[in-house]
mmJSON file of the N, C-alpha and C atoms, coordinates in Angstrom:
{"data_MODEL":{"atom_site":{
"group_PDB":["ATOM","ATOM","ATOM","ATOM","ATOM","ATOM","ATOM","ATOM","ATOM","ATOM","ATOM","ATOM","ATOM","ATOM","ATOM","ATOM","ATOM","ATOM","ATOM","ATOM","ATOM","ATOM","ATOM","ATOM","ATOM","ATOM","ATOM","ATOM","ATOM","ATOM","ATOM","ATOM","ATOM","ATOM","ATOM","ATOM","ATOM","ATOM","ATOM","ATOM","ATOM","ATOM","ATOM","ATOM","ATOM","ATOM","ATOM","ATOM","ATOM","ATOM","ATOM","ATOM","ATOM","ATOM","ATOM","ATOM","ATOM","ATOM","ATOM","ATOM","ATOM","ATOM","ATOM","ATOM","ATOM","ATOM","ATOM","ATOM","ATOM","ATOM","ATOM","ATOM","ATOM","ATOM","ATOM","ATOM","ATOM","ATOM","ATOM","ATOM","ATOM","ATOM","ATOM","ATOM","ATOM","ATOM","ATOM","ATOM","ATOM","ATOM","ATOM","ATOM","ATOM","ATOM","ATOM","ATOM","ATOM","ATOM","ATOM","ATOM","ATOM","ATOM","ATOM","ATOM","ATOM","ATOM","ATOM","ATOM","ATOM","ATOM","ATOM","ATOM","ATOM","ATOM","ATOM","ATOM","ATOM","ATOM","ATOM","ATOM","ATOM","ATOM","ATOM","ATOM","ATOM","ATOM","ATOM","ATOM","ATOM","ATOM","ATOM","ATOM","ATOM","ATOM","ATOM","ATOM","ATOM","ATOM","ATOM","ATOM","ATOM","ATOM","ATOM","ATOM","ATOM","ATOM","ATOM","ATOM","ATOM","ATOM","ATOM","ATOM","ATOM","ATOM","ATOM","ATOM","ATOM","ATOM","ATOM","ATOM","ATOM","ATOM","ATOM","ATOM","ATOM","ATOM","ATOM","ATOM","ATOM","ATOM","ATOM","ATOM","ATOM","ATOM","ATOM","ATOM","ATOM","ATOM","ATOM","ATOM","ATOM","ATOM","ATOM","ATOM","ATOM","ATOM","ATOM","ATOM","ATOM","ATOM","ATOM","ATOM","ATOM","ATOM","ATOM","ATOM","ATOM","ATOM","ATOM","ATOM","ATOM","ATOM","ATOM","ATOM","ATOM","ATOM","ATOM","ATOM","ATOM","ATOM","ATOM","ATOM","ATOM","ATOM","ATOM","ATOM","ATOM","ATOM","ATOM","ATOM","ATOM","ATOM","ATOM","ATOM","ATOM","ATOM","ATOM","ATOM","ATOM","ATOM","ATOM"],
"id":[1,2,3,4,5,6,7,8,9,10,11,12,13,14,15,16,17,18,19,20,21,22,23,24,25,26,27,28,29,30,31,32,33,34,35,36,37,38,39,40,41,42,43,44,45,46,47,48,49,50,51,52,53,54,55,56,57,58,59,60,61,62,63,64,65,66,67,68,69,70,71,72,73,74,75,76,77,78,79,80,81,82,83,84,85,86,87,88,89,90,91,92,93,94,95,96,97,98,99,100,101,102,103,104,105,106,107,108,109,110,111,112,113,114,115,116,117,118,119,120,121,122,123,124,125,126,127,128,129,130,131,132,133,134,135,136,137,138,139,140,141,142,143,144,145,146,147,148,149,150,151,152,153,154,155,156,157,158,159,160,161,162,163,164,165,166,167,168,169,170,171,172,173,174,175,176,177,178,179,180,181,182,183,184,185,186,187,188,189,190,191,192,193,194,195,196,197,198,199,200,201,202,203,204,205,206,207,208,209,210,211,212,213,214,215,216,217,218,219,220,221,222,223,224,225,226,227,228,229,230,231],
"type_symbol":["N","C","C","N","C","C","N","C","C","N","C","C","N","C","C","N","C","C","N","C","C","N","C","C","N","C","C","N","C","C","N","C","C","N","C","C","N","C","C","N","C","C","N","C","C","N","C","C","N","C","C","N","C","C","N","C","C","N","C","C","N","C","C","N","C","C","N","C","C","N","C","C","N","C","C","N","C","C","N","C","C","N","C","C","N","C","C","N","C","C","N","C","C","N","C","C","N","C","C","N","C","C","N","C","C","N","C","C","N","C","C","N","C","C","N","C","C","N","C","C","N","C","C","N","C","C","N","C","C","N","C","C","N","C","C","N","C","C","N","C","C","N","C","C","N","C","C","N","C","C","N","C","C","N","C","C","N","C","C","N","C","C","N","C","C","N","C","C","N","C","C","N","C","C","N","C","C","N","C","C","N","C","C","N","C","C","N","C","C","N","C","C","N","C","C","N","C","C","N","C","C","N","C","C","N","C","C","N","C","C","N","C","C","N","C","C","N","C","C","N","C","C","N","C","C","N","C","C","N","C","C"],
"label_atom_id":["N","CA","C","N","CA","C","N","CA","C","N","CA","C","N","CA","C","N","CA","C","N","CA","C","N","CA","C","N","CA","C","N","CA","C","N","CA","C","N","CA","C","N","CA","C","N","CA","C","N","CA","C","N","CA","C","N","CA","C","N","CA","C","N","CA","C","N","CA","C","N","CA","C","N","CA","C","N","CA","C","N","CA","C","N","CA","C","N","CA","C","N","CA","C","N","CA","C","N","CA","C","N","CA","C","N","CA","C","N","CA","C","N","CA","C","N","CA","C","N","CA","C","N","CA","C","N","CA","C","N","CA","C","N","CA","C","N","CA","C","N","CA","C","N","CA","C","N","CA","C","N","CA","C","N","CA","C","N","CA","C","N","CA","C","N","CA","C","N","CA","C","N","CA","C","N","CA","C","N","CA","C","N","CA","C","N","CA","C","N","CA","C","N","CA","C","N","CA","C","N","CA","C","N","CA","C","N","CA","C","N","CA","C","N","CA","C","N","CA","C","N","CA","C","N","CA","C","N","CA","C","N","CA","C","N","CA","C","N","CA","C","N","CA","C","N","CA","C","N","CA","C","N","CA","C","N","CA","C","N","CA","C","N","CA","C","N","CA","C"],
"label_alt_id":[null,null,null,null,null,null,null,null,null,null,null,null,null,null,null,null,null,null,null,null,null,null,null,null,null,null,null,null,null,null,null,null,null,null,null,null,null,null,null,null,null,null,null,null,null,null,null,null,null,null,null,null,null,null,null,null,null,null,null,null,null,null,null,null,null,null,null,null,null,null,null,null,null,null,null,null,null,null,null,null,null,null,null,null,null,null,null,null,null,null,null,null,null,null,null,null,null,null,null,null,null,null,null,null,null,null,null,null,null,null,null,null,null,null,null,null,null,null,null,null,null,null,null,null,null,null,null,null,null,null,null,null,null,null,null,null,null,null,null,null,null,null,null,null,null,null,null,null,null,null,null,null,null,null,null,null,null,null,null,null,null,null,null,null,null,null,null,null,null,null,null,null,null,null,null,null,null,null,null,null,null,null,null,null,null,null,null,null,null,null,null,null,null,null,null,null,null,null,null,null,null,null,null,null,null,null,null,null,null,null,null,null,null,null,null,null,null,null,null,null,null,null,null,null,null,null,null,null,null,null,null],
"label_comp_id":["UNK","UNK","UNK","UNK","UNK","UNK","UNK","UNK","UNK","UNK","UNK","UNK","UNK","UNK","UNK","UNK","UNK","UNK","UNK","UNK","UNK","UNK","UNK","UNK","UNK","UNK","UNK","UNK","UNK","UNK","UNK","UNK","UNK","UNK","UNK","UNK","UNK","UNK","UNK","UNK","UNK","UNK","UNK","UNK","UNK","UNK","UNK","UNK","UNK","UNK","UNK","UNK","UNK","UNK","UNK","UNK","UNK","UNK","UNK","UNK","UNK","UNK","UNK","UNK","UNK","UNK","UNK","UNK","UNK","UNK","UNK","UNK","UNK","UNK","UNK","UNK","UNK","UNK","UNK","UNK","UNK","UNK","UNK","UNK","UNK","UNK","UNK","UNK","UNK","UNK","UNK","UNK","UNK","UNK","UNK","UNK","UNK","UNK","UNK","UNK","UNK","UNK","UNK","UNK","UNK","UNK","UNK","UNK","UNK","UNK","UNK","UNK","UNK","UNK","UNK","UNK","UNK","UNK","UNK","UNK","UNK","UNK","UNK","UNK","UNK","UNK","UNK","UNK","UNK","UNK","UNK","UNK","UNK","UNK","UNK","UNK","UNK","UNK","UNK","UNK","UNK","UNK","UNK","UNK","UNK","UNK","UNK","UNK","UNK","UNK","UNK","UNK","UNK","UNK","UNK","UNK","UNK","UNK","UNK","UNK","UNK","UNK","UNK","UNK","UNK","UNK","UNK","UNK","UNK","UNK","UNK","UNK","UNK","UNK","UNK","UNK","UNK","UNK","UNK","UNK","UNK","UNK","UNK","UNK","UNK","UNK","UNK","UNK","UNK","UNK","UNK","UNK","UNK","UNK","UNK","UNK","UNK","UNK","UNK","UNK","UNK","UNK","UNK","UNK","UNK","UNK","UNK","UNK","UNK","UNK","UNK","UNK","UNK","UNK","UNK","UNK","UNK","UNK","UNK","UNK","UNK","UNK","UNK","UNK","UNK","UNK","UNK","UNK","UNK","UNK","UNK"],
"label_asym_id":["A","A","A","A","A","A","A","A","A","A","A","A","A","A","A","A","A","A","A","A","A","A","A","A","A","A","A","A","A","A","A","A","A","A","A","A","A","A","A","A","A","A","A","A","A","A","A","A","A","A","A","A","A","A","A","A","A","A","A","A","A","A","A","A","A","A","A","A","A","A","A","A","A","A","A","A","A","A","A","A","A","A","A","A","A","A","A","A","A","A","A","A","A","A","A","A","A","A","A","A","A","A","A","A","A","A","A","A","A","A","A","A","A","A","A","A","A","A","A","A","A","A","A","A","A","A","A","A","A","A","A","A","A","A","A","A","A","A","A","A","A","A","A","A","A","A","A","A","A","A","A","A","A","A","A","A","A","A","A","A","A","A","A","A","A","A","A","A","A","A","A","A","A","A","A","A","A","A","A","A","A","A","A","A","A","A","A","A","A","A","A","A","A","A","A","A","A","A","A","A","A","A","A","A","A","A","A","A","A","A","A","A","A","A","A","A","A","A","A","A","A","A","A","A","A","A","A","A","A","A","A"],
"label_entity_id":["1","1","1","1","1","1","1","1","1","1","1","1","1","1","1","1","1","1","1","1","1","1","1","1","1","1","1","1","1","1","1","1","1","1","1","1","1","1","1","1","1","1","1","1","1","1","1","1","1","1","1","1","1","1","1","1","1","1","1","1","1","1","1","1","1","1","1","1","1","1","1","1","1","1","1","1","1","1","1","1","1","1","1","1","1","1","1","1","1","1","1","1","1","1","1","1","1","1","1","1","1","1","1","1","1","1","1","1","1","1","1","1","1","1","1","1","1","1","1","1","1","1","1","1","1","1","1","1","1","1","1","1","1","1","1","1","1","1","1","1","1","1","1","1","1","1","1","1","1","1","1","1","1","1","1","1","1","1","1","1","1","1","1","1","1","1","1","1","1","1","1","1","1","1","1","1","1","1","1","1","1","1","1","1","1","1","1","1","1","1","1","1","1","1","1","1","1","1","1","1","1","1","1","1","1","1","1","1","1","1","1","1","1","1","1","1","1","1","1","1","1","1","1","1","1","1","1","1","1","1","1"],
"label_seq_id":[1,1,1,2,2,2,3,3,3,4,4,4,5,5,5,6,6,6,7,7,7,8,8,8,9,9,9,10,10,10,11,11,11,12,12,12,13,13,13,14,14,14,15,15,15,16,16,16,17,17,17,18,18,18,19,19,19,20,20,20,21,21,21,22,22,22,23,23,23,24,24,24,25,25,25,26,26,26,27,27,27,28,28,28,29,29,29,30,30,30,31,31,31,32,32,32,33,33,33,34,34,34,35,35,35,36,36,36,37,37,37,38,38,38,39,39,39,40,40,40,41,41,41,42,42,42,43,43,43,44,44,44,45,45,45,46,46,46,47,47,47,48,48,48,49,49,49,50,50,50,51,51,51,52,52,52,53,53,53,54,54,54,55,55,55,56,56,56,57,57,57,58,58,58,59,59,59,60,60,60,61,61,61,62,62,62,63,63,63,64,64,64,65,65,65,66,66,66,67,67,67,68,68,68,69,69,69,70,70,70,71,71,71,72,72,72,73,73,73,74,74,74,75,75,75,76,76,76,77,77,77],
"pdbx_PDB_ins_code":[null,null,null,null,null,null,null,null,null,null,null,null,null,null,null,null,null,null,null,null,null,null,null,null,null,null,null,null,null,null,null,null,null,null,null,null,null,null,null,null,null,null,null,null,null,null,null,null,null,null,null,null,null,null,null,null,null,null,null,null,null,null,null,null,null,null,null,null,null,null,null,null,null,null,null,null,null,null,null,null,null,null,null,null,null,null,null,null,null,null,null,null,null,null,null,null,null,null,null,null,null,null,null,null,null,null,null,null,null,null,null,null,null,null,null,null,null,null,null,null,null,null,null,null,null,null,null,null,null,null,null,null,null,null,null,null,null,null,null,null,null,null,null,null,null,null,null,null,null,null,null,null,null,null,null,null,null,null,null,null,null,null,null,null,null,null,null,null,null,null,null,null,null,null,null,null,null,null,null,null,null,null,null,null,null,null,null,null,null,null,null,null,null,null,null,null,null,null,null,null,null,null,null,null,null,null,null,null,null,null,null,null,null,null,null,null,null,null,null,null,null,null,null,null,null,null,null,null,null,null,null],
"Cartn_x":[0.84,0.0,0.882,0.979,1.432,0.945,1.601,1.272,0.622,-0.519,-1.461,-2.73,-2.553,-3.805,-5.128,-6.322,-7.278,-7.422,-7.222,-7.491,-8.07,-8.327,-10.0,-10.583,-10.599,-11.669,-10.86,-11.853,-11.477,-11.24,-10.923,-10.835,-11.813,-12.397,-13.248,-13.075,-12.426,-12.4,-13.506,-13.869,-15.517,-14.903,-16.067,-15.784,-16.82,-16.932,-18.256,-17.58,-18.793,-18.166,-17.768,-16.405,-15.719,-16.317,-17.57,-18.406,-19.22,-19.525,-20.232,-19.267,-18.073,-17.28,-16.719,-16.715,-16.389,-17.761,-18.883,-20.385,-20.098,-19.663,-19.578,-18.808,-17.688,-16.248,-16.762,-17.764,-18.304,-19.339,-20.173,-21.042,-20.049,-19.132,-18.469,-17.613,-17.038,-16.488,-17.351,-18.556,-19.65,-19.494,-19.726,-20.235,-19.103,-17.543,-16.65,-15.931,-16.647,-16.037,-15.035,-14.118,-13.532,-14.546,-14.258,-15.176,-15.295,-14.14,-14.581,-15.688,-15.559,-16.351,-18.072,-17.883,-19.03,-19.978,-18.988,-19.315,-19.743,-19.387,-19.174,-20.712,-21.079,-22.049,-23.694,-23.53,-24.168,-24.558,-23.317,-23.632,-24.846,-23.72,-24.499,-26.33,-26.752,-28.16,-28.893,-27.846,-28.646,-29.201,-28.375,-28.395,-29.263,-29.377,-30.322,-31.98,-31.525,-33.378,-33.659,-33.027,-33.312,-33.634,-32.81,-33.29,-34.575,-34.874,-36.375,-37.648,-37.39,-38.195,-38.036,-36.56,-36.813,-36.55,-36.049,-35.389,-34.088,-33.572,-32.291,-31.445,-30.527,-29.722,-28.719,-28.934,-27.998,-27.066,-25.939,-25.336,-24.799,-24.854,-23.757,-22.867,-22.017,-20.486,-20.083,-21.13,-21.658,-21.81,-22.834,-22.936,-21.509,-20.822,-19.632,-18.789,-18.387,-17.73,-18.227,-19.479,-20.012,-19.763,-19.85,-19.946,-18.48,-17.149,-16.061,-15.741,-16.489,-15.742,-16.559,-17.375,-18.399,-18.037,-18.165,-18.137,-19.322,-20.629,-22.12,-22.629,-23.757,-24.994,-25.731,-26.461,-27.423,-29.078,-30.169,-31.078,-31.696,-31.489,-31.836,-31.126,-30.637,-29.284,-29.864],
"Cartn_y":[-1.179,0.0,1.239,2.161,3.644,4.295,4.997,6.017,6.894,7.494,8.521,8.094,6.749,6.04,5.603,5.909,5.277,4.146,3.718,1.351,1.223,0.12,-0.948,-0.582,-0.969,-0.895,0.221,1.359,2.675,1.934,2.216,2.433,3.664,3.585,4.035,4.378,4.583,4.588,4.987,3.876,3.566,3.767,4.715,5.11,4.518,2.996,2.828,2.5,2.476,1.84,0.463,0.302,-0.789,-1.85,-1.932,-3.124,-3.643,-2.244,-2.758,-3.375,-3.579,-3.745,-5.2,-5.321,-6.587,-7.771,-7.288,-7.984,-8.034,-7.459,-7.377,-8.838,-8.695,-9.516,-10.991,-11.031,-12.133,-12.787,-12.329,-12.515,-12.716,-12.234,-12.821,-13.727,-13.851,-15.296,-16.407,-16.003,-17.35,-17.76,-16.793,-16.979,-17.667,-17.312,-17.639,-16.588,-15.436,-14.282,-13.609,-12.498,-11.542,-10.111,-9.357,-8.341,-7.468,-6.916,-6.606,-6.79,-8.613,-9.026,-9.077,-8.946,-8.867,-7.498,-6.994,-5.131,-4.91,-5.36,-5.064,-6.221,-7.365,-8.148,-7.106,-6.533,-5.688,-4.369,-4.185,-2.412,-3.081,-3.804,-4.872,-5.268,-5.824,-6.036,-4.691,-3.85,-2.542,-1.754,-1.436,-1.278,-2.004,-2.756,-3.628,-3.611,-3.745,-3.153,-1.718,-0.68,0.646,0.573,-0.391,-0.071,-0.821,-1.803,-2.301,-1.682,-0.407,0.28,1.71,2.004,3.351,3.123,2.2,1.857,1.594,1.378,1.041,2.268,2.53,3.696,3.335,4.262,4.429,5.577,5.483,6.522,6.734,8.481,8.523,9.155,9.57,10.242,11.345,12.286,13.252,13.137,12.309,11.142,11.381,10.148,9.76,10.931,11.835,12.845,14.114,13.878,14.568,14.187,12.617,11.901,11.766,11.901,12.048,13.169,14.306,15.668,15.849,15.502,16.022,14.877,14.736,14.241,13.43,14.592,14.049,14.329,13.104,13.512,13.596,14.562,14.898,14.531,14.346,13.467,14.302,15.203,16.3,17.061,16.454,17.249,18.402],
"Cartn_z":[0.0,0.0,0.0,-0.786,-1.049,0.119,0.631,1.556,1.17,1.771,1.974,1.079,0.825,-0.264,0.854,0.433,1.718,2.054,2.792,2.711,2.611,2.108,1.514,2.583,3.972,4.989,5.784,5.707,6.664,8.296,9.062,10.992,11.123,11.932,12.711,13.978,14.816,16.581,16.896,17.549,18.781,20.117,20.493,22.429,22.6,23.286,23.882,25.634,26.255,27.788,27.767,28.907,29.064,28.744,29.627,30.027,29.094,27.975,26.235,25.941,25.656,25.277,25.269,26.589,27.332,26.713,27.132,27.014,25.458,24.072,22.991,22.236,23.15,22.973,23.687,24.631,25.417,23.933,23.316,22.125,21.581,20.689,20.056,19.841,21.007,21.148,21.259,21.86,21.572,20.793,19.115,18.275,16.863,17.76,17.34,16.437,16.577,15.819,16.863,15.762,16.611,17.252,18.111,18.13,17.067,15.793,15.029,14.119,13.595,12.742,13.647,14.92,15.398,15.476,15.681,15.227,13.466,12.934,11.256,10.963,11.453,11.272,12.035,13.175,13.918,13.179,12.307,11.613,10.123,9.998,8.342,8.618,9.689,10.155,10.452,11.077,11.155,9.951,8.82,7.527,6.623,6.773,5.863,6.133,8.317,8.438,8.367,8.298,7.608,6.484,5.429,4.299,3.84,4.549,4.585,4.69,5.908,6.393,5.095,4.45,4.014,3.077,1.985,0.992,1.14,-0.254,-0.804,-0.373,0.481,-0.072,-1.265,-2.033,-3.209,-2.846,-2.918,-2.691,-3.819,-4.553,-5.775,-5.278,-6.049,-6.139,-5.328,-5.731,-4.877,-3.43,-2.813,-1.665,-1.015,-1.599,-0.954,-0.772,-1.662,-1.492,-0.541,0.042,0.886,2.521,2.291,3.514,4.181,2.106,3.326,3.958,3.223,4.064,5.087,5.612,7.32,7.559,9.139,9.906,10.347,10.019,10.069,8.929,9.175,7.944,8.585,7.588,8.056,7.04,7.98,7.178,6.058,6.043,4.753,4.445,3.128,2.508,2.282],
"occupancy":[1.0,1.0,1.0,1.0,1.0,1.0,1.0,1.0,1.0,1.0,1.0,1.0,1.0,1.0,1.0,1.0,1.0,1.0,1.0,1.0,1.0,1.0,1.0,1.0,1.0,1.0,1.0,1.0,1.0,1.0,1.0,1.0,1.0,1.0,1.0,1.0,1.0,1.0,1.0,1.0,1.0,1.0,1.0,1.0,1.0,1.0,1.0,1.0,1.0,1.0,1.0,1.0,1.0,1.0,1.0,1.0,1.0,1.0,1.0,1.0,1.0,1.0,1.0,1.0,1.0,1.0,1.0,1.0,1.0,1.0,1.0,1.0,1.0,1.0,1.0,1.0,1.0,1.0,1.0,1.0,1.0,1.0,1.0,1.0,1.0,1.0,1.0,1.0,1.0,1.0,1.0,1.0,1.0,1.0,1.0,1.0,1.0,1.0,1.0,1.0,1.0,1.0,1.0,1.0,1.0,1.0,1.0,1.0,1.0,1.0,1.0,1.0,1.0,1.0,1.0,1.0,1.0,1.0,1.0,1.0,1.0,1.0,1.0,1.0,1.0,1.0,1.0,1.0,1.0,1.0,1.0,1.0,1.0,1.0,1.0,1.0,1.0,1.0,1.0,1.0,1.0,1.0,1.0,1.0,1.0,1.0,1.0,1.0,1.0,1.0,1.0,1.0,1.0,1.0,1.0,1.0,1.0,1.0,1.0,1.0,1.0,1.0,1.0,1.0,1.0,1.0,1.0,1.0,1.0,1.0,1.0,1.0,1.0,1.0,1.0,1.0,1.0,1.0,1.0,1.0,1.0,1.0,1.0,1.0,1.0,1.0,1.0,1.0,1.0,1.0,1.0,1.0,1.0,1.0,1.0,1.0,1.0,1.0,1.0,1.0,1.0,1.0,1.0,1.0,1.0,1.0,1.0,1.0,1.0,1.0,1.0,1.0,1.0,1.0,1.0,1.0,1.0,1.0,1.0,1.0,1.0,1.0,1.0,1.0,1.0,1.0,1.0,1.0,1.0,1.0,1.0],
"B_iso_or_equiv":[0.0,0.0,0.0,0.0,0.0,0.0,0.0,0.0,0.0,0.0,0.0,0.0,0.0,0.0,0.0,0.0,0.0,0.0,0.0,0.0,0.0,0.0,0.0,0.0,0.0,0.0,0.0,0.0,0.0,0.0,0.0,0.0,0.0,0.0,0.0,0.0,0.0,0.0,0.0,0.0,0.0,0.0,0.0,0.0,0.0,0.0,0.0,0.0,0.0,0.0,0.0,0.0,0.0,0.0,0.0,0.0,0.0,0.0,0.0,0.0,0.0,0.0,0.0,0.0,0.0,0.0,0.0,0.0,0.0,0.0,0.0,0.0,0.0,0.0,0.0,0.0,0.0,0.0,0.0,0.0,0.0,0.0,0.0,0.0,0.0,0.0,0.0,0.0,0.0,0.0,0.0,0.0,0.0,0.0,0.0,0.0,0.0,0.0,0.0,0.0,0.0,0.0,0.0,0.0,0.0,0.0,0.0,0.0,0.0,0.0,0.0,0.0,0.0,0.0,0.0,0.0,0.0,0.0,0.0,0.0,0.0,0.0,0.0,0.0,0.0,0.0,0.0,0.0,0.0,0.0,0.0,0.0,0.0,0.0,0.0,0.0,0.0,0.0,0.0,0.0,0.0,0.0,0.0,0.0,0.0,0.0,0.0,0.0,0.0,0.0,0.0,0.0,0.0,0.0,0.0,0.0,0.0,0.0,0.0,0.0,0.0,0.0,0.0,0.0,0.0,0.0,0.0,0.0,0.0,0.0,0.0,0.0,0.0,0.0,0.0,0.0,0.0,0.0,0.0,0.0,0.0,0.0,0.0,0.0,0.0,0.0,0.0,0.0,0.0,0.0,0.0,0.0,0.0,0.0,0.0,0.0,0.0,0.0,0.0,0.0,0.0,0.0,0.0,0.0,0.0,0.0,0.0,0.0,0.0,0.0,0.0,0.0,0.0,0.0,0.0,0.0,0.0,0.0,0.0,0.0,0.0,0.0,0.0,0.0,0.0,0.0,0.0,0.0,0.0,0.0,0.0],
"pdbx_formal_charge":[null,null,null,null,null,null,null,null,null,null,null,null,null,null,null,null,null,null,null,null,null,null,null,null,null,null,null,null,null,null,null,null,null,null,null,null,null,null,null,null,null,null,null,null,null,null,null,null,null,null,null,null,null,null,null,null,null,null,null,null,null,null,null,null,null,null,null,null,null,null,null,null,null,null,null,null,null,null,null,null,null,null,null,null,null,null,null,null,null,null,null,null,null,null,null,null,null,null,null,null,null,null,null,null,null,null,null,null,null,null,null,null,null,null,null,null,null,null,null,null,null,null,null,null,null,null,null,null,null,null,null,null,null,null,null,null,null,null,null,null,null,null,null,null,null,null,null,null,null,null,null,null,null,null,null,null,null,null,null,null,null,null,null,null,null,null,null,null,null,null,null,null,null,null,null,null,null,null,null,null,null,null,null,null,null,null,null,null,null,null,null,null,null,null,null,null,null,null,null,null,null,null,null,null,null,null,null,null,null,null,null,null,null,null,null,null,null,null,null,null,null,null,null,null,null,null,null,null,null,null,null],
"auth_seq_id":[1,1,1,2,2,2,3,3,3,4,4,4,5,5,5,6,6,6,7,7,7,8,8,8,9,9,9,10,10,10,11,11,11,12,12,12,13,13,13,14,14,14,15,15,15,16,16,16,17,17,17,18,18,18,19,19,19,20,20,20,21,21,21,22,22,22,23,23,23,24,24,24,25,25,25,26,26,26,27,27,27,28,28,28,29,29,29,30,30,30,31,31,31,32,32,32,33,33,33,34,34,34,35,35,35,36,36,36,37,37,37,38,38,38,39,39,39,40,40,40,41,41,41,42,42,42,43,43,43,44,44,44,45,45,45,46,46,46,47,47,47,48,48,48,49,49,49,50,50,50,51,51,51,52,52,52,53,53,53,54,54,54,55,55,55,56,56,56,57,57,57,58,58,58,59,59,59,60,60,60,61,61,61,62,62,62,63,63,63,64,64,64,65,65,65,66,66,66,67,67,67,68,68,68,69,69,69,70,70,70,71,71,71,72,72,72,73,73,73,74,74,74,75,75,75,76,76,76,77,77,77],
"auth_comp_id":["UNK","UNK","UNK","UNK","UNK","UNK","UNK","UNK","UNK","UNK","UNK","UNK","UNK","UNK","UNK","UNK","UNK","UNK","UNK","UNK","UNK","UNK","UNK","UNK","UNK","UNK","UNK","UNK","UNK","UNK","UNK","UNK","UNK","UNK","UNK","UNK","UNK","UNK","UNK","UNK","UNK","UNK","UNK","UNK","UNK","UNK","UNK","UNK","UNK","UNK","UNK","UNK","UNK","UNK","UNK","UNK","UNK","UNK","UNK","UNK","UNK","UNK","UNK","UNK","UNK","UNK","UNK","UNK","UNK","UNK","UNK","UNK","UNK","UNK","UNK","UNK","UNK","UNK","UNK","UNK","UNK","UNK","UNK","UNK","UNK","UNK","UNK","UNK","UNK","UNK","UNK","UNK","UNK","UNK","UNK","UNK","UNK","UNK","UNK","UNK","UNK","UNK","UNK","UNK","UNK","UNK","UNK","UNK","UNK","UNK","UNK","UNK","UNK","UNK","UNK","UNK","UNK","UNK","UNK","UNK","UNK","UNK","UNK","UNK","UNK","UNK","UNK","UNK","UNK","UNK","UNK","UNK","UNK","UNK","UNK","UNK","UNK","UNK","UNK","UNK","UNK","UNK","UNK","UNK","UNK","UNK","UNK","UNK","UNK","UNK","UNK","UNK","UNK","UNK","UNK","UNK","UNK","UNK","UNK","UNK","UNK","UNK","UNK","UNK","UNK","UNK","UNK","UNK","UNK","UNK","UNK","UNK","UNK","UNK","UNK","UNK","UNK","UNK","UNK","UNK","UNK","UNK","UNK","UNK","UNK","UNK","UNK","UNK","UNK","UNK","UNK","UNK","UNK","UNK","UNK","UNK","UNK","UNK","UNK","UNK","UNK","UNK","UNK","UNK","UNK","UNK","UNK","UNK","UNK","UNK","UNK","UNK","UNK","UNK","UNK","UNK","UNK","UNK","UNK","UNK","UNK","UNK","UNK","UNK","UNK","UNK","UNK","UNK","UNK","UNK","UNK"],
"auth_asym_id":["A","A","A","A","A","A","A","A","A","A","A","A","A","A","A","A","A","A","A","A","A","A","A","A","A","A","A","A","A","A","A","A","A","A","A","A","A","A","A","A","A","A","A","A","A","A","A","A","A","A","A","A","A","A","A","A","A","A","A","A","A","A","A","A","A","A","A","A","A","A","A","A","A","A","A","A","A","A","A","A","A","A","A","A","A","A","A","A","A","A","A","A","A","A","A","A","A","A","A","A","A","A","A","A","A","A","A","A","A","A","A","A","A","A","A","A","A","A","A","A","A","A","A","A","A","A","A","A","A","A","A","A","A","A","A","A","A","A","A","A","A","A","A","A","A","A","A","A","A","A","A","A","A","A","A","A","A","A","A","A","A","A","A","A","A","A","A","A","A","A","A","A","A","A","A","A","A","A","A","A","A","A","A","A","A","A","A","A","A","A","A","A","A","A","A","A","A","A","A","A","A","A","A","A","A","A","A","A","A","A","A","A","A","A","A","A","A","A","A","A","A","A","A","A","A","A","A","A","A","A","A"],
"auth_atom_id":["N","CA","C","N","CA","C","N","CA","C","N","CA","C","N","CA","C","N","CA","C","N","CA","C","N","CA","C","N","CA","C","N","CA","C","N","CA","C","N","CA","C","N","CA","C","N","CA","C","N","CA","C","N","CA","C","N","CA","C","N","CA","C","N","CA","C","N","CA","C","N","CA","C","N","CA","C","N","CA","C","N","CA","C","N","CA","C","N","CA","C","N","CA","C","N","CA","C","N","CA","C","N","CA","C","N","CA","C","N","CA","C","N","CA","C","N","CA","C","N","CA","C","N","CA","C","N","CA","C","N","CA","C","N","CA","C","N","CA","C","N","CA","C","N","CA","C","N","CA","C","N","CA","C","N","CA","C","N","CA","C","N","CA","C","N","CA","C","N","CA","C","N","CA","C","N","CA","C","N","CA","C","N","CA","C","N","CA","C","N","CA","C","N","CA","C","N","CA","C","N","CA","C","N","CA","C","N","CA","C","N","CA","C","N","CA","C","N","CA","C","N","CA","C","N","CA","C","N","CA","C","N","CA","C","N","CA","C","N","CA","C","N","CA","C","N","CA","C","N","CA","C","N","CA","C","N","CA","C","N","CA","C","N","CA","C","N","CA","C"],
"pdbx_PDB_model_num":[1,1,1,1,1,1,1,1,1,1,1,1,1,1,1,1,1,1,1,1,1,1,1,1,1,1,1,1,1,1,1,1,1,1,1,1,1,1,1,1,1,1,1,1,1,1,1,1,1,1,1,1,1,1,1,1,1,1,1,1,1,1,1,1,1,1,1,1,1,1,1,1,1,1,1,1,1,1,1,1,1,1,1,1,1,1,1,1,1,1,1,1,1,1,1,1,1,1,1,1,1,1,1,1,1,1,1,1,1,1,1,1,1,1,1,1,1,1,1,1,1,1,1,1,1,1,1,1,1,1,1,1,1,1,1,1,1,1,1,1,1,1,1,1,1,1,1,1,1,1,1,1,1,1,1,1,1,1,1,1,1,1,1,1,1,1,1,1,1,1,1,1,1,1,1,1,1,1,1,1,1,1,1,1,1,1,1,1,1,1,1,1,1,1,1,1,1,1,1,1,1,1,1,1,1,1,1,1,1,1,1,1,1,1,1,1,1,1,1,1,1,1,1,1,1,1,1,1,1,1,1]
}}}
């Protein structure tokens, strides 16, 4: 990887409390995952029942290039 190129999968830093954390990593080892892939399976179910309830998001070009410069979105562009 070239330096200053974006990686396939961005990082994110999550502040949640210790004990989410711990209880997170406890599910996931049940389940035989790492806590990432348990986090990334959790965002993936969340996403999918939004888009049940509101549609497909499509994001275009525009989209993405919006979403990388804020920090937030907001629900009405």
């Amino acid at each position: 990887m070239m330096p200053n190129m974006p990686h396939k999968n961005p990082q994110y830093p999550l502040r949640i409390p210790e004990e989410t954390m711990d209880k997170l990593k406890y599910i996931a080892a049940y389940y035989g995952r790492s806590a990432n892939k348990e986090m990334e399976r959790l965002v993936l179910s969340h996403i999918s029942s939004f888009e049940k309830k509101h549609g497909v998001i499509a994001l275009s070009e525009e989209d993405y290039d919006f979403i990388r410069k804020n920090s937030q979105w907001k629900k009405n562009k």
